[in-house]
N, C-alpha and C positions, 0 to 999 in steps of 0.2 A: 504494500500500500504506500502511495505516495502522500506524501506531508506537506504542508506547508506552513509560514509563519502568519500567523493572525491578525492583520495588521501592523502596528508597530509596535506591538507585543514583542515577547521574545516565545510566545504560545505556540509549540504545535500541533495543527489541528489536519488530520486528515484528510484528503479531498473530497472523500465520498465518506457522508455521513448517513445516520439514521432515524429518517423521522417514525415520532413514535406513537403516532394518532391511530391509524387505520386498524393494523389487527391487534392494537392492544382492546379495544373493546368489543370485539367479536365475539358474540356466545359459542360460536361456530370454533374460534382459536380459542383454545387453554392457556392459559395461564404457563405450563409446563414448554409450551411451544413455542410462546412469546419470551419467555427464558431464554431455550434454547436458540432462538433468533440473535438477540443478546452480544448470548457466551459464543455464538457462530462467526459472529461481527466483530468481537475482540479479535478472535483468533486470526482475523482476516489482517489486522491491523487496523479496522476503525476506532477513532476513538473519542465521533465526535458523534452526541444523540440529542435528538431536538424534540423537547416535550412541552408541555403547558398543564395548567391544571384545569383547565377548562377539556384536554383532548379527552375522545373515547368515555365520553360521562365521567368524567375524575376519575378515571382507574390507570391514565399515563403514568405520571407520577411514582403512585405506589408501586406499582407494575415493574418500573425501570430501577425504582430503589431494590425492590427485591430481588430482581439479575443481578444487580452490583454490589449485593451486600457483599459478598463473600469475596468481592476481587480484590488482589492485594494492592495490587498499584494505581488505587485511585488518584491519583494526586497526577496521573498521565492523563485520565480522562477529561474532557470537555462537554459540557452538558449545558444546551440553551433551552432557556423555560419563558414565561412569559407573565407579565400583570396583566391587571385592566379585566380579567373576567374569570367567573368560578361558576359551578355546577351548585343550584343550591340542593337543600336538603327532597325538594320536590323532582329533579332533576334537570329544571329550568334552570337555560344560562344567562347570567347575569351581566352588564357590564359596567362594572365596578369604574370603570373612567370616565363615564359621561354625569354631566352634574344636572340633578334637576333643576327647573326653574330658565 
């Protein structure tokens, strides 16, 4: 896998990343599968995963923390997330950035 620097970071971030929306909330994809996607994509040399707490009804997040518990070298990985919106408790999405009135 090819790398690159992050801007004028000294970060590097893989070319080819993983966005983490789609089959993290699939009834149809496990949990087990969306793991193993993950630990497939480390192996590959990715090391950069793009999530939100808003993706996949709030299950991105959790979903991505629990592939990555157990890896040792997080402090390589790169993880972009996002504000401005969340899944409430009804599973309406919110957007927390726009101001009433």
């Amino acid at each position: 896998m090819n790398n690159r620097i992050l801007g004028t970071t000294n970060i590097e971030i893989s070319e080819i990343g993983i966005g983490c929306a789609s089959y993290w909330g699939k009834k149809n994809f496990s949990e087990k599968e969306a793991i193993k996607v993950v630990h497939t994509a480390l192996e590959k040399g990715i090391n950069f995963f793009d999530t939100g707490h808003s993706y996949s009804d709030g299950n991105a997040e959790p979903r991505l923390g629990k592939a990555l518990k157990d890896i040792v070298n997080k402090n390589e990985l790169n993880i972009s997330t996002k504000a401005g919106t969340r899944i409430g408790n009804n599973k309406k999405l919110y957007k927390d950035s726009l101001q009433n009135g």
